[in-house]
N, C-alpha and C positions, 0 to 999 in steps of 0.2 A: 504494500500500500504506500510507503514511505518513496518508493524508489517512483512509483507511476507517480505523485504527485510533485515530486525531486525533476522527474522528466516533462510535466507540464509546465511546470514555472521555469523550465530550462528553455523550451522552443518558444514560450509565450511572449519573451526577453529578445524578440527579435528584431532591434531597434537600430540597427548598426547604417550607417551612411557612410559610404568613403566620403572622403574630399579627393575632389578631383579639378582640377586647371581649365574653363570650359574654353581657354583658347587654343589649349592643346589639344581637342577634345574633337573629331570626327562628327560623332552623332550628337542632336539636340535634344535627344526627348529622355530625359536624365531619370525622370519618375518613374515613367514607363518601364524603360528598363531596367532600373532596380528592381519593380515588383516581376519585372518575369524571370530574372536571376535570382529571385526570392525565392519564389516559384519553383525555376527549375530544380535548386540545392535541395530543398525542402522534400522536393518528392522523390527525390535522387539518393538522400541519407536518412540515416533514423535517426531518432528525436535527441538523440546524447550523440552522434558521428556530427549532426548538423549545429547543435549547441557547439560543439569544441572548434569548428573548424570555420563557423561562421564567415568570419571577416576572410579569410582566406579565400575562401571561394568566391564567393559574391564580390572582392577585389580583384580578381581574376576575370571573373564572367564581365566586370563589367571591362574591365581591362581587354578583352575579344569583343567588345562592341566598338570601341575606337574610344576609351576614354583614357584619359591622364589620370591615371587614381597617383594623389599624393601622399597618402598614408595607406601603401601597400603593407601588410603583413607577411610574414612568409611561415 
């Protein structure tokens, strides 16, 4: 019970935004694409793979759209 409610307040904390440069930056539609790189991570990992790795991925995904993430994670 501990660990299911440990894993909901884990994915629920899904609040992360790069910053990114939007003059170095390819594409314009910056919301948009965060929610489908949200999106994609989210249903691509389980609920404690996609807590831990969050910012990594989703700085990456948005990083393959044409963006300047300036606080990449690695």
């Amino acid at each position: 019970m501990i660990r299911i409610l440990f894993l909901l307040l884990l994915t629920g904390c899904s609040n992360y935004v790069p910053v990114y440069d939007p003059t170095g930056s390819t594409s314009k539609e910056f919301y948009d694409d965060l929610a489908e790189c949200r999106f994609v991570a989210e249903s691509q990992m389980s609920g404690f793979q996609y807590g831990y790795y969050e910012k990594q991925v989703i700085s990456k995904c948005m990083e393959n759209r044409g963006y300047s993430v300036l606080n990449p994670t690695k």
